[in-house]
C-alpha positions as CSV (number, residue, x, y, z in Angstrom):
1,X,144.8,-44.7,-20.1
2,X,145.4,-47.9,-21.7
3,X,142.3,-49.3,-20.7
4,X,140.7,-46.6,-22.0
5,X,142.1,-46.8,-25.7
6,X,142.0,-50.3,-25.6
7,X,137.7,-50.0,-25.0
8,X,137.8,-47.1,-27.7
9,X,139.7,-48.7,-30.2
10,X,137.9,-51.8,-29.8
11,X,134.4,-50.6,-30.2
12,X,132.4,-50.8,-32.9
13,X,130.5,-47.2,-33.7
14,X,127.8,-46.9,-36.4
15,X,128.8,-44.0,-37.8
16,X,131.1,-40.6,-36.8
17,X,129.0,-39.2,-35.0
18,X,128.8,-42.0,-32.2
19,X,132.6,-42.7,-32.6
20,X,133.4,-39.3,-31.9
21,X,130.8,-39.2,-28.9
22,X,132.2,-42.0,-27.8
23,X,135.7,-40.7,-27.8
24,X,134.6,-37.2,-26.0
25,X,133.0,-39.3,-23.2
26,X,136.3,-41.1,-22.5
27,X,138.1,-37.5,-22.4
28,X,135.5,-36.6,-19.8
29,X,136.3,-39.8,-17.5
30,X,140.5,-39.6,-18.2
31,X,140.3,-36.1,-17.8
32,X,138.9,-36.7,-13.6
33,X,141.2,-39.9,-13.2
34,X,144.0,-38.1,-14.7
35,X,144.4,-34.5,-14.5
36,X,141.5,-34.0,-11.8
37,X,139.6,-31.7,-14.3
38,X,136.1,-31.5,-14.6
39,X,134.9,-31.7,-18.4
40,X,131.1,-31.2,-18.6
41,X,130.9,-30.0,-22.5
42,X,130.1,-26.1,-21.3
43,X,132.6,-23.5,-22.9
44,X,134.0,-22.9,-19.2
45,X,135.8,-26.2,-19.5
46,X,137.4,-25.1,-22.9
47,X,140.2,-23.7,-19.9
48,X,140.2,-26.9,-18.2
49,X,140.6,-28.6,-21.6
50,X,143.9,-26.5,-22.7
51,X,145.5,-27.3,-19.3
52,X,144.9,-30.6,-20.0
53,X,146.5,-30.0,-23.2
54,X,149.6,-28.6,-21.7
55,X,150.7,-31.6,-19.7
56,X,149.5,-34.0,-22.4
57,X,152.1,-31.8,-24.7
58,X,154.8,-32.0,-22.0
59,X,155.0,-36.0,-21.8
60,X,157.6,-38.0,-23.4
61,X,154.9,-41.0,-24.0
62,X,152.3,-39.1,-25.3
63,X,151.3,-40.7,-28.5
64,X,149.8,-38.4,-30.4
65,X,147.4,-39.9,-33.2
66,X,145.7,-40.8,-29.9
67,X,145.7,-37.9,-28.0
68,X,144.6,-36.1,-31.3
69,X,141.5,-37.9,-31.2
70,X,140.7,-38.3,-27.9
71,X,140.9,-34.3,-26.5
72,X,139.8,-33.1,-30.0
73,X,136.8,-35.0,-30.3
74,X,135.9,-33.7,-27.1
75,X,136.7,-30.2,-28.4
76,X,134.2,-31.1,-31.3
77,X,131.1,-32.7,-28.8
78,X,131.4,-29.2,-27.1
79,X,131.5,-27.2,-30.6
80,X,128.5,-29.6,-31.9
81,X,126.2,-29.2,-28.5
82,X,126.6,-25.7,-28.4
83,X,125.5,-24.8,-31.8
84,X,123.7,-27.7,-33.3
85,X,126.0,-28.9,-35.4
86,X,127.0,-32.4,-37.2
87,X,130.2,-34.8,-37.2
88,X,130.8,-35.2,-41.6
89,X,134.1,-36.3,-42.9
90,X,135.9,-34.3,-45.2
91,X,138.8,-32.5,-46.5
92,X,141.0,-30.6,-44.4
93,X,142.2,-27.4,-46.7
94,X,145.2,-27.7,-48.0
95,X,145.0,-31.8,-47.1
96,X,144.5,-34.8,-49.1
97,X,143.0,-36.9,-46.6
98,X,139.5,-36.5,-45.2
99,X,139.4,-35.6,-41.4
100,X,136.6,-35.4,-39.1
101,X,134.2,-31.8,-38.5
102,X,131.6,-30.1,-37.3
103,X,129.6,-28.4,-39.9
104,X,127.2,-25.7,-38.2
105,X,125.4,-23.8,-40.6
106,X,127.7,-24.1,-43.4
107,X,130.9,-23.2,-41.7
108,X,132.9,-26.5,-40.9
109,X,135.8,-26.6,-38.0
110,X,138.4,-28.8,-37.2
111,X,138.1,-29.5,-33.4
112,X,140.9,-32.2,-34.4
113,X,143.2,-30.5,-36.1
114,X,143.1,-27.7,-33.3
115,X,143.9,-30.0,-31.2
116,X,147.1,-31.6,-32.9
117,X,148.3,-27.9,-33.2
118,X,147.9,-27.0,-29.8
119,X,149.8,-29.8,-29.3
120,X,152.6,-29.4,-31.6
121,X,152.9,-25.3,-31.9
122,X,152.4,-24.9,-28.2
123,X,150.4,-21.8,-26.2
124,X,150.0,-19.6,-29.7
125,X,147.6,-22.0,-30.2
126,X,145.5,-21.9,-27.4
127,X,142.2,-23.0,-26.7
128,X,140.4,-20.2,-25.2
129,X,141.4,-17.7,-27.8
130,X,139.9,-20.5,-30.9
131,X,137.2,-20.4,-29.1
132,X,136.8,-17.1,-28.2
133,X,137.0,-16.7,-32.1
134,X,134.4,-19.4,-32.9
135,X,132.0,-18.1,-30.4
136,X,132.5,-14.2,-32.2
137,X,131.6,-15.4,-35.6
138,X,128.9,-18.0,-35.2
139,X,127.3,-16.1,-32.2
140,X,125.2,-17.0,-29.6
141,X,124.5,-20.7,-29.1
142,X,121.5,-22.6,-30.5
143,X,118.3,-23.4,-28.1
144,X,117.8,-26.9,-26.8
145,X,114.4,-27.6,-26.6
């Protein structure tokens, strides 16, 4: 993994959007060479995500910052692809600091925030059942021409 943050980190993106890409395709590589998951940005690997998640959680090394950014940025690139979306910065509600989301037709989620909670809270903040939620209120996914 270090060569992989070492690459990220030391890349120069011209905006979110391509930083956050950029960070979503490394999840897709470490998640093969690592956990032997398959991430291909469909909402089936939204499972294989939250197992990653697990065992991520359940190592003593895990630095989290990082892991924050890596797994939820891929959360986001799968939130974004389905339904069109956009990366913005912004605040988080309730936060001071602006945070990276995905605005969809004027709702905006926090693929990264998700993330650090599944992290730190555990199971009741599973994966599936987020996106299970998002997929109830924003509906069916957008057409790709």
């Amino acid at each position: 993994m270090g060569d992989i943050r070492k690459r990220l980190e030391s890349h120069t993106y011209p905006d979110l959007g391509a930083m956050m890409e950029g960070y979503a395709e490394a999840a897709v590589e470490l998640a093969f060479a690592g956990f032997r998951q398959r991430l291909d940005y469909s909402s089936e690997s939204i499972d294989a995500l939250d197992e990653i998640l697990v065992q991520v959680g359940e190592s003593p090394e895990m630095d989290l910052d990082f892991e924050v950014r890596l797994w939820g940025s891929y959360l986001g690139e799968v939130l974004r692809r389905r339904y069109a979306g956009v990366w913005e910065l912004t605040p988080y509600p309730g936060g001071v600091a602006a945070v990276p989301a995905v605005e969809v037709r004027g709702a905006r989620m926090f693929p990264l925030m998700k993330v650090y909670r599944r992290l730190t809270a555990g199971e009741e903040e599973d994966l599936p059942s987020f996106f299970a939620k998002v997929t109830e209120r924003l509906g069916r996914p957008a057409q790709v021409n």
